[in-house]
N, C-alpha and C positions, 0 to 999 in steps of 0.2 A: 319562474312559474308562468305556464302559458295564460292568458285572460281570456275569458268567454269569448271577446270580437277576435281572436286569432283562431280560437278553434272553429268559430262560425264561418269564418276565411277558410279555410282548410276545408270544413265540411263540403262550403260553396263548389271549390274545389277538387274534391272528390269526385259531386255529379256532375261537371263536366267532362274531368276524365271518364267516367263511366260512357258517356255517351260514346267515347273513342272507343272503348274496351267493348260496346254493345258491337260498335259497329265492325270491327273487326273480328269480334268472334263468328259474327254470322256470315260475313263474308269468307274465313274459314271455314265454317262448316256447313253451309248451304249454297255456298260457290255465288252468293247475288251481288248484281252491280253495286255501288257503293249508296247511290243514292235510294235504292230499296235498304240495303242495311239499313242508314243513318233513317231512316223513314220507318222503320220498324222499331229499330233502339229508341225513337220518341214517341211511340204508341207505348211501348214497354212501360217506360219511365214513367207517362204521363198518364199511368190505367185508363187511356180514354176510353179503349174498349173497341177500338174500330177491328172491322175481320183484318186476317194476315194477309200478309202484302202476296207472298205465296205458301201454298200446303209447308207446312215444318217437319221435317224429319223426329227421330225420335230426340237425336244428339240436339236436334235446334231447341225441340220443348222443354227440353232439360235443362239447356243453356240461357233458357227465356225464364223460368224461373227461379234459376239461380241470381239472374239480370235485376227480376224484378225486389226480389225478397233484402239483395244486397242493395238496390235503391234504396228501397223504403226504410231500412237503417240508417244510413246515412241521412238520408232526408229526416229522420227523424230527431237524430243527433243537430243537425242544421239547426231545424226549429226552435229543438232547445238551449243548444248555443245561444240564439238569439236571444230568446228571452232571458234567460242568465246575463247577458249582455246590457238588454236594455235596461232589467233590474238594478246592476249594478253600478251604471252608470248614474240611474234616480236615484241610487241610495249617496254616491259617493258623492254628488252634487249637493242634494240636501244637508248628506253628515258634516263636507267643507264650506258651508254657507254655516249651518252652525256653529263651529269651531270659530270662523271669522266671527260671530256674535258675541261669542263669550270671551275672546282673545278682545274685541273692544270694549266690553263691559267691564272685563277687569281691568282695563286702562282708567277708568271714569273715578273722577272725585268729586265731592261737590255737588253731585247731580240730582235728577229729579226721577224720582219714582211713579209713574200714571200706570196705575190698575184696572183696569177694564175699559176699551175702547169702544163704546157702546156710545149713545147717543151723546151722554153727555162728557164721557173720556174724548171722544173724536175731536169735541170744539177744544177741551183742555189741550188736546196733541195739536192741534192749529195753531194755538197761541203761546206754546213753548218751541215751535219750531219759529215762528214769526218772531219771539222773542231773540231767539237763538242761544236758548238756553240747552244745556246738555240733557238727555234723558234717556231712560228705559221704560220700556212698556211690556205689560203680565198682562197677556192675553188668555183666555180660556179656550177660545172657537177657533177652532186648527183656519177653519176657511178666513175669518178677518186676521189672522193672525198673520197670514200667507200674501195678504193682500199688502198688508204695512211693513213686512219684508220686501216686499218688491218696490217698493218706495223710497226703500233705502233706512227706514228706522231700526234701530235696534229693537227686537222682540222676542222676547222669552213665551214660549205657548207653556201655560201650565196654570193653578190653582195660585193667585197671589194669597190664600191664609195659609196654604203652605211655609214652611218654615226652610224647606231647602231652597224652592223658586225665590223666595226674598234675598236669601244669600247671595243665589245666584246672579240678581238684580244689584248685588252690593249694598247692600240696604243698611248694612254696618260702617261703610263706608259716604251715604249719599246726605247732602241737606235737604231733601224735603221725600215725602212720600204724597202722594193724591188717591186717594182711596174712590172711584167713579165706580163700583161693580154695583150690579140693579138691584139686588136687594138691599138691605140696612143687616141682617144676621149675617150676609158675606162679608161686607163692610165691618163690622163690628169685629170679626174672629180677624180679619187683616190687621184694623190698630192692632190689635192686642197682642198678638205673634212682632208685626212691627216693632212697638212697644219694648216687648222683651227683649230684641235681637239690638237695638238703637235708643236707648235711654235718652239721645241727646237729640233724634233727629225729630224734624217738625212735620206734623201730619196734616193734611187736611181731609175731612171726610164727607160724603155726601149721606145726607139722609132724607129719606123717602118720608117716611111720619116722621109728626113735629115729636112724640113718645120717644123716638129713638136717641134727638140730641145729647138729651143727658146721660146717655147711657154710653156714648160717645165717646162722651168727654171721660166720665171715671172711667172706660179702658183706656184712657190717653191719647185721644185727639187733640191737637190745638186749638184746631178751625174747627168747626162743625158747619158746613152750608147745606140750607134745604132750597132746592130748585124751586118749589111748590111757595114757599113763603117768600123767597126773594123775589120770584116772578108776577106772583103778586101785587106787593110792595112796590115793584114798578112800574105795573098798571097801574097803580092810584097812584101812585108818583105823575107818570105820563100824563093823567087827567087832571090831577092838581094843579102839580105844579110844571108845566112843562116845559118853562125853561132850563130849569134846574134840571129834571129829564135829561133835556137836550144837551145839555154840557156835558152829563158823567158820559153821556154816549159819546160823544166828541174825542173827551180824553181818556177813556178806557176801551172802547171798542172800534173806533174809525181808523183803518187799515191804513187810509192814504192822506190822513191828516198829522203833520210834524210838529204832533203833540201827546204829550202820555204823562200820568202819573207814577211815579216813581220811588223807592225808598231808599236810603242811602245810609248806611252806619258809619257813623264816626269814629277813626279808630283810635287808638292810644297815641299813635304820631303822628294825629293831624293836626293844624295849625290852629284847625278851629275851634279844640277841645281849651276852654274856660273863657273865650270869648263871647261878650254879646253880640245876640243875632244883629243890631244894626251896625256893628262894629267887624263882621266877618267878612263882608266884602262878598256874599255871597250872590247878591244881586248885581251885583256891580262885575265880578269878573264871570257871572253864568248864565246870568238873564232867565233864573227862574224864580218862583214862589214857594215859598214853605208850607205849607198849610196846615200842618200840623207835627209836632217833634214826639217819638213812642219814647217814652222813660223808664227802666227798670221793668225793663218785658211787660209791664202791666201798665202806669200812667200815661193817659193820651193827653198834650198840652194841645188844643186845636186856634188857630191861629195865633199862633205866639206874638206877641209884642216883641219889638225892637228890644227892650229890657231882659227880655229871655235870654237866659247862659245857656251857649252848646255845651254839652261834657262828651269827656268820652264813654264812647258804649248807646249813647242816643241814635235813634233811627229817624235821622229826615224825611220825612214826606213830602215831596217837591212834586209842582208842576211846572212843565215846560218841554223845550224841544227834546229829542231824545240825545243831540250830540253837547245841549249843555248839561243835559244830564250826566251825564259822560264825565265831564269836566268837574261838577262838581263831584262824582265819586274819586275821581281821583286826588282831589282835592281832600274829603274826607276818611280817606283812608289809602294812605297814597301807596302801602304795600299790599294790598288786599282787594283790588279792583276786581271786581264779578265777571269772573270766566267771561260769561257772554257777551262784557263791552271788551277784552282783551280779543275776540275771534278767535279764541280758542273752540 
């Protein structure tokens, strides 16, 4: 099958033979030096409109309209070759940029779901790439959408309450979802379609009114965060207490300081599983701090004494640097270490 850029070649092609074909016709039939022909055949071609080079016989006028009527086909054909061209060139480039999105989506396990990259999805997409955590993103605005494709992220343009766009995000397949879309009724219809498609996967949701959290949560939220009340909560924090302030900022938002809070599950074949925490050797071979152990998805133990049993199934809460972090995941769960410290 021929492609638009070959027949636009070909058209190209044409009107330059034309111009040999002008030029020799008129030098058969009006007898002119060659450089009157070829000076003629490009007034033809080019309808400038300028007078004849000389008076034209009948056989010339005849031959000058035939000249011009077959130009302007082909030239016509040219143009829309082109355009067929350049179309299908945008379409085939956009259609295998997508195919490549969805050929690495469906590779992804484990990963994270961020729903709307809007003010507050954008800082979430900072800090899961900074993380180097794996993710996809459900975009609705063809234009931001185009923008974090060309950045190299995975992104799906479509409706995250949709229920095909989430499949298509692997949502059956992923451990977390982030629900950031601006309103709380978008938000709310995503859990719940979530919900339905992933029984097991963990959500977190933003919400706009304090009204909306519990409505959140029974469509099956995990998290419920509201920007408005934690941001808050900060300010008076900042003016209370500001040291306190100044440390979470330290260990959860300072990009270039080699320090972060952490969580770490314990798994059935760690070593640490029925040992006391002063007996685990956790500080001793990681050089980090517990600060609190999560127990049966719901009990928080927050600063555990040295007497505290690790079990398996417990979630660490450690600070310290991120490469003894590292160590003790691997430590506590030495088959199961998180994608993002393996550099996968």
């Amino acid at each position: 099958m021929i492609s638009p850029w070959q027949k636009f070649r070909w058209a190209l092609i044409a009107v330059v033979g034309l111009n040999g074909v002008g030029a020799v016709g008129y030098h058969l039939i009006e007898g002119w030096d060659w450089l009157d022909c070829f000076y003629m055949t490009f007034l033809t071609l080019t309808t400038i409109g300028f007078a004849e080079v000389h008076p034209l016989s009948a056989g010339g006028r005849v031959f000058t309209i035939i000249l011009f009527w077959t130009t302007a086909g082909v030239l016509a054909v040219a143009v829309s070759m082109a355009g067929q061209a350049l179309l299908q060139s945008e379409l085939l480039s956009t259609w295998g940029r997508k195919r490549r999105v969805f050929r690495d989506i469906a590779k992804l396990r484990d990963h994270y779901i961020v729903c709307g990259a809007g003010r507050v999805g954008r800082h979430v997409i900072e800090e899961m790439q900074r993380r180097g955590a794996p993710f996809v993103i459900i975009e609705r605005e063809e234009a931001r959408a185009e923008k974090l494709l060309e950045r190299g992220h995975l992104v799906l343009i479509g409706d995250a309450s949709d229920e095909q766009v989430l499949r298509s995000a692997g949502v059956e397949s992923a451990r977390s979802l982030v629900c950031c879309l601006p309103t709380d009724a978008d938000n709310l219809y995503t859990v719940l379609t979530a919900r339905g498609l992933n029984p097991r996967i963990y959500i977190v949701a933003r919400a706009n009114e304090e009204a909306a959290i519990p409505k959140m949560r029974k469509a099956g939220a995990d998290k419920v965060i509201s920007p408005v009340i934690i941001g808050s909560h900060r300010i008076a924090q900042a003016a209370l207490s500001p040291a306190v302030s100044d440390f979470i900022e330290l260990a959860t938002m300072a990009e270039g300081l080699d320090l972060t809070i952490e969580q770490v599950e314990v798994g059935p074949d760690s070593p640490l599983g029925g040992r006391k925490l002063k007996d685990s050797g956790i500080r001793q071979q990681c050089d980090v701090i517990i600060i609190a152990i999560k127990r049966g998805g719901e009990e928080m133990i927050f600063n555990p004494t040295g007497e505290t049993e690790i079990q398996p199934g417990d979630v660490l809460v450690a600070v310290g640097a991120l490469a003894e972090l590292e160590r003790l995941a691997a430590i506590a769960s030495p088959s199961a270490v998180p994608a993002r410290w393996r550099g996968e």
